[in-house]
N, C-alpha and C positions, 0 to 999 in steps of 0.2 A: 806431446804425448807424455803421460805419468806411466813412473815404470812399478813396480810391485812394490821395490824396495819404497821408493818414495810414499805410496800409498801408506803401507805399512807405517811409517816414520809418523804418517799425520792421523793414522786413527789412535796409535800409542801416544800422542799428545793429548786428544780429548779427554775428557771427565768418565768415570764409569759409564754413565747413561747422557746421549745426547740424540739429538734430533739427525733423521736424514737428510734434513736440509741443512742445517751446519755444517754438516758433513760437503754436502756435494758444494754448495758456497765456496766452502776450505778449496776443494779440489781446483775446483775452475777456478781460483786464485791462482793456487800454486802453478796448475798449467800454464797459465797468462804469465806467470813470473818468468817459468821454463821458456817459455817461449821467446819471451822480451831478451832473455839471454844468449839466447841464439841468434836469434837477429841480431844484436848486437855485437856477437862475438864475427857472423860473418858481415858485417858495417852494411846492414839492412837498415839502414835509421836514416831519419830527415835532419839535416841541420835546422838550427835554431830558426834560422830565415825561410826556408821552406815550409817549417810547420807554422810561422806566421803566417803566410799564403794560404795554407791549405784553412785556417783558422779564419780566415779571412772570409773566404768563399762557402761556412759553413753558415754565414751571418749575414749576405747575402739576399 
């Protein structure tokens, strides 16, 4: 989840005038970033050799 402050942060980065969808693009970045960092802060991640597995069975 994106909090206010964060929002704020990324529309005061854009250009005067830009698109809705570079907008929402940006966001759903940021949140995927947020989130990647969570997971990772509580060791919600795959080792190297597990994500060969799972990589494995997408090619299948």
């Amino acid at each position: 989840m994106i909090t206010k402050t964060k929002l704020k942060e990324q529309i005061d980065s854009f250009p005067e005038q830009f698109s809705i969808d570079d907008l929402v693009e940006r966001l759903i970045l940021v949140e995927k970033i947020e989130k990647g960092k969570i997971q990772s802060e509580n060791d919600e991640i795959l080792s190297e050799s597990e994500f060969d597995k799972e990589m494995n069975k997408w090619f299948e």
